[in-house]
N, C-alpha and C positions, 0 to 999 in steps of 0.2 A: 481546339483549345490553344493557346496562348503558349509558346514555347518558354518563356521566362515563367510560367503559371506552374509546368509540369516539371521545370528544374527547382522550382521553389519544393514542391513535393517530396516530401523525405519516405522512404519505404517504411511502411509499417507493419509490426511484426507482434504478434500477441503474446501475451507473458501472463503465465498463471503464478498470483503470490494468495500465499493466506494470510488472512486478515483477523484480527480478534478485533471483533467489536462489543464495548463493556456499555453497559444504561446504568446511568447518575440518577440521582434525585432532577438534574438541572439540564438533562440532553445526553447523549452518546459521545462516545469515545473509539477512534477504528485507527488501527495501526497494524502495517501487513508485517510476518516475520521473515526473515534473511535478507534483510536489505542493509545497507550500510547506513549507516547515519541514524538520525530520526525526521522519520514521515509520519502525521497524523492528522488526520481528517476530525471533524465533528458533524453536529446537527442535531437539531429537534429530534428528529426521529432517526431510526435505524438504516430505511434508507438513505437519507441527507448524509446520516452519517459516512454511508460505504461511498457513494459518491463522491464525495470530497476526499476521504484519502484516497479515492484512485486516479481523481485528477490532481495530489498530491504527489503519489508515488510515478505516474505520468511526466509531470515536471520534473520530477528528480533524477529519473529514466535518461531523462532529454539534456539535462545538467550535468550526470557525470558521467553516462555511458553506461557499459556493460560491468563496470570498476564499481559500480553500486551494489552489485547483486555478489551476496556471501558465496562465494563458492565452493567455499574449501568444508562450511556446515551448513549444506542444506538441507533445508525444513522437511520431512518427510510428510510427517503426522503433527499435526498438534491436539494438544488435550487440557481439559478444562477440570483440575481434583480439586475436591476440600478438605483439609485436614486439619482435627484439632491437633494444638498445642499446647502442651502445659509449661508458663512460664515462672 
């Protein structure tokens, strides 16, 4: 292999984020929790959707570093309730 090939290579390191992904009338919606900023993916379907925000939250990884990720509240658990309201 190419010695400028394998310096061009950055170490890759895997990272578990959760992701809530919501279905519209008009496509998906995926956006992972404890990151900094806003990352959010779409697509037709639920796959297309997780796809994109993970080569979203991927780019963003590579953009601010480890300075991206919440540290001080991370996401344990997340959970999906409904509650009514009376207004």
């Amino acid at each position: 292999m190419n010695q400028r090939k394998s310096k061009a290579r950055k170490k890759q390191i895997a990272s578990s984020h959760k992701i809530i992904v919501e279905k519209h009338p008009d496509g998906y919606v995926a956006y992972p929790l404890g990151l900094k900023g806003v990352v959010v993916g779409e697509g037709d379907t639920y796959e297309s959707a997780l796809a994109d925000v993970k080569s979203a939250i991927r780019f963003h990884m590579e953009t601010f570093g480890k300075n991206a990720i919440d540290t001080e509240s991370p996401v344990l658990e997340a959970f999906v309730a409904e509650a009514e309201v009376l207004a």
